[in-house]
DRENROZA-27267 format. One record per residue (C-alpha): residue number from 1; residue in three letters; chain; x, y, z. Coordinates in nm, 4 decimals. Example, Ala and Ser with C-alpha at 12.3 -4.5 7.8 and 13.67 -1.06 7.14 Angstrom:
2
1:Ala:A:1.2300:-0.4500:0.7800
2:Ser:A:1.3670:-0.1060:0.7140
END
This chain:
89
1:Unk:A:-1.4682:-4.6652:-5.7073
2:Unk:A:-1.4269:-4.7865:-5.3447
3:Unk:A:-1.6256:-4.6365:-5.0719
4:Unk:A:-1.2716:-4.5455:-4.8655
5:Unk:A:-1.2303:-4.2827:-5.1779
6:Unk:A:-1.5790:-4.2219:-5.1517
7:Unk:A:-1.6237:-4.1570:-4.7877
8:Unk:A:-1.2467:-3.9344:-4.8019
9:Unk:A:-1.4133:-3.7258:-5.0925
10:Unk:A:-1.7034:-3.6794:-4.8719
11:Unk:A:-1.5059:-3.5559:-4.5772
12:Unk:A:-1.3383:-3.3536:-4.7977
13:Unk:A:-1.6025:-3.2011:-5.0059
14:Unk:A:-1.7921:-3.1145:-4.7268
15:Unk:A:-1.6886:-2.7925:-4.5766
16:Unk:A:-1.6397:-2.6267:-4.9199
17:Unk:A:-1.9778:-2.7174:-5.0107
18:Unk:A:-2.1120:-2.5553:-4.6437
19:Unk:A:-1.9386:-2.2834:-4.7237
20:Unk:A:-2.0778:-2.2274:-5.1050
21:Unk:A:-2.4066:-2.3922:-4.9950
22:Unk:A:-2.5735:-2.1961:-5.2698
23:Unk:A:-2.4314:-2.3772:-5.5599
24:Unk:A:-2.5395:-2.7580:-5.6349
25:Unk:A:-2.3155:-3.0429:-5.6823
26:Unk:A:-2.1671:-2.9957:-6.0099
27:Unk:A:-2.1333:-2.6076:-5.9736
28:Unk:A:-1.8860:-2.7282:-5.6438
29:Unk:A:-1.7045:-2.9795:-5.8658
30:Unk:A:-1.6835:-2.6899:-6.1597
31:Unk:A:-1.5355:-2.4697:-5.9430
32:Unk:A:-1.2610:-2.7002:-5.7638
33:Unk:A:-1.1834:-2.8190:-6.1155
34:Unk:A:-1.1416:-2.4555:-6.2852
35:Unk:A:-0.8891:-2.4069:-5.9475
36:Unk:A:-0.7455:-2.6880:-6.0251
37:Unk:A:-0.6352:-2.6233:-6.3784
38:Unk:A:-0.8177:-2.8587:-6.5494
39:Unk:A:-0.8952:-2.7452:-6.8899
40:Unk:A:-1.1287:-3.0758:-7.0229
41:Unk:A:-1.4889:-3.1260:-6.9813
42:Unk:A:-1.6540:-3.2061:-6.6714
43:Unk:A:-1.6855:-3.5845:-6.7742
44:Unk:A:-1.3039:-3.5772:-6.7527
45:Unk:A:-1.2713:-3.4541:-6.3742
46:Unk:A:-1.1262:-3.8045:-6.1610
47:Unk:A:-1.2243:-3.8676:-5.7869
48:Unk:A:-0.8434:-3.8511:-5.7671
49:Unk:A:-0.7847:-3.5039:-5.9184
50:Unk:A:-1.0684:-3.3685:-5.6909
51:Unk:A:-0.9495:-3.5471:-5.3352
52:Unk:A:-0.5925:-3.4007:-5.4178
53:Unk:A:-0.7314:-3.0889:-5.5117
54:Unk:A:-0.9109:-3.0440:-5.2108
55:Unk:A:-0.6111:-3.1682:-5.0114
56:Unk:A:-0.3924:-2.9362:-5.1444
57:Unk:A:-0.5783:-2.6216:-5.1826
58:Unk:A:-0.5244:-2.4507:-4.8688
59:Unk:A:-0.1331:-2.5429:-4.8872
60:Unk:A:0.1217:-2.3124:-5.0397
61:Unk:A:0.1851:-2.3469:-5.3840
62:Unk:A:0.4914:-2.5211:-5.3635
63:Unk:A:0.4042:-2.7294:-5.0697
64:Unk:A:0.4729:-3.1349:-5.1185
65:Unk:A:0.1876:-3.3650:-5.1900
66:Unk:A:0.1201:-3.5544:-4.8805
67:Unk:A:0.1615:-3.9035:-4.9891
68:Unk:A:0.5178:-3.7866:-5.1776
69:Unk:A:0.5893:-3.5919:-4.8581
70:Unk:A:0.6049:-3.9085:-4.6004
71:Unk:A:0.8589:-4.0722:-4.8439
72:Unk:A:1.0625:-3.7824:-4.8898
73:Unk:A:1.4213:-3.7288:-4.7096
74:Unk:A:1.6043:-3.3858:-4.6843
75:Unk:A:2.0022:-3.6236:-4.7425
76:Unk:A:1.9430:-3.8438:-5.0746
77:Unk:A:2.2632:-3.9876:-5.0263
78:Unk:A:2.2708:-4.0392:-4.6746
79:Unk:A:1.9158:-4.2025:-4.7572
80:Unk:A:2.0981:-4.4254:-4.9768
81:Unk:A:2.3886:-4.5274:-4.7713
82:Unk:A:2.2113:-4.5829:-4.5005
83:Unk:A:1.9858:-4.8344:-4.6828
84:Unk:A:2.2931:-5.0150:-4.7285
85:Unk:A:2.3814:-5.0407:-4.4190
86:Unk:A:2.6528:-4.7651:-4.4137
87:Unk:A:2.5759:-4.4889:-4.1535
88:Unk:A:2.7258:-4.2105:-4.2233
89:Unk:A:2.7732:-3.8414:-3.9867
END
């Protein structure tokens, strides 16, 4: 794992854990992983699946993931004409 993920999970992970700062390390990641949905063991849970988690939490249910969300355009075809070179009205 690279400390960028490391240091974002921190960030992260940090005001849930003040807030619930009577449960240890693994309760916290039990609990974000039961909201979460995920139905394996705790050896399953991925840095990824908890940083998204935690990014997403707060956000409506059908809100866009972030990194989806910067790529995203409202026109698909306009999108695609104008990559082309066509502008269209």
């Amino acid at each position: 794992m690279s400390c960028h993920k490391i240091e974002e999970l921190q960030a992260l992970l940090a005001p849930v854990w003040n807030r619930e700062a009577h449960l240890n390390l693994v309760d916290i990641i039990k609990k974000l992983s039961d909201e979460a949905g995920h139905t394996g063991t705790l050896e399953t849970v991925t840095d990824d699946m908890l940083i998204y988690h935690l990014k997403m939490r707060d956000e409506d249910r059908g809100a866009m993931i972030p990194g989806i969300a910067k790529d995203s355009v409202p026109d698909f075809k306009k999108a695609m004409l104008e990559a082309r070179g066509i502008k269209s009205s």
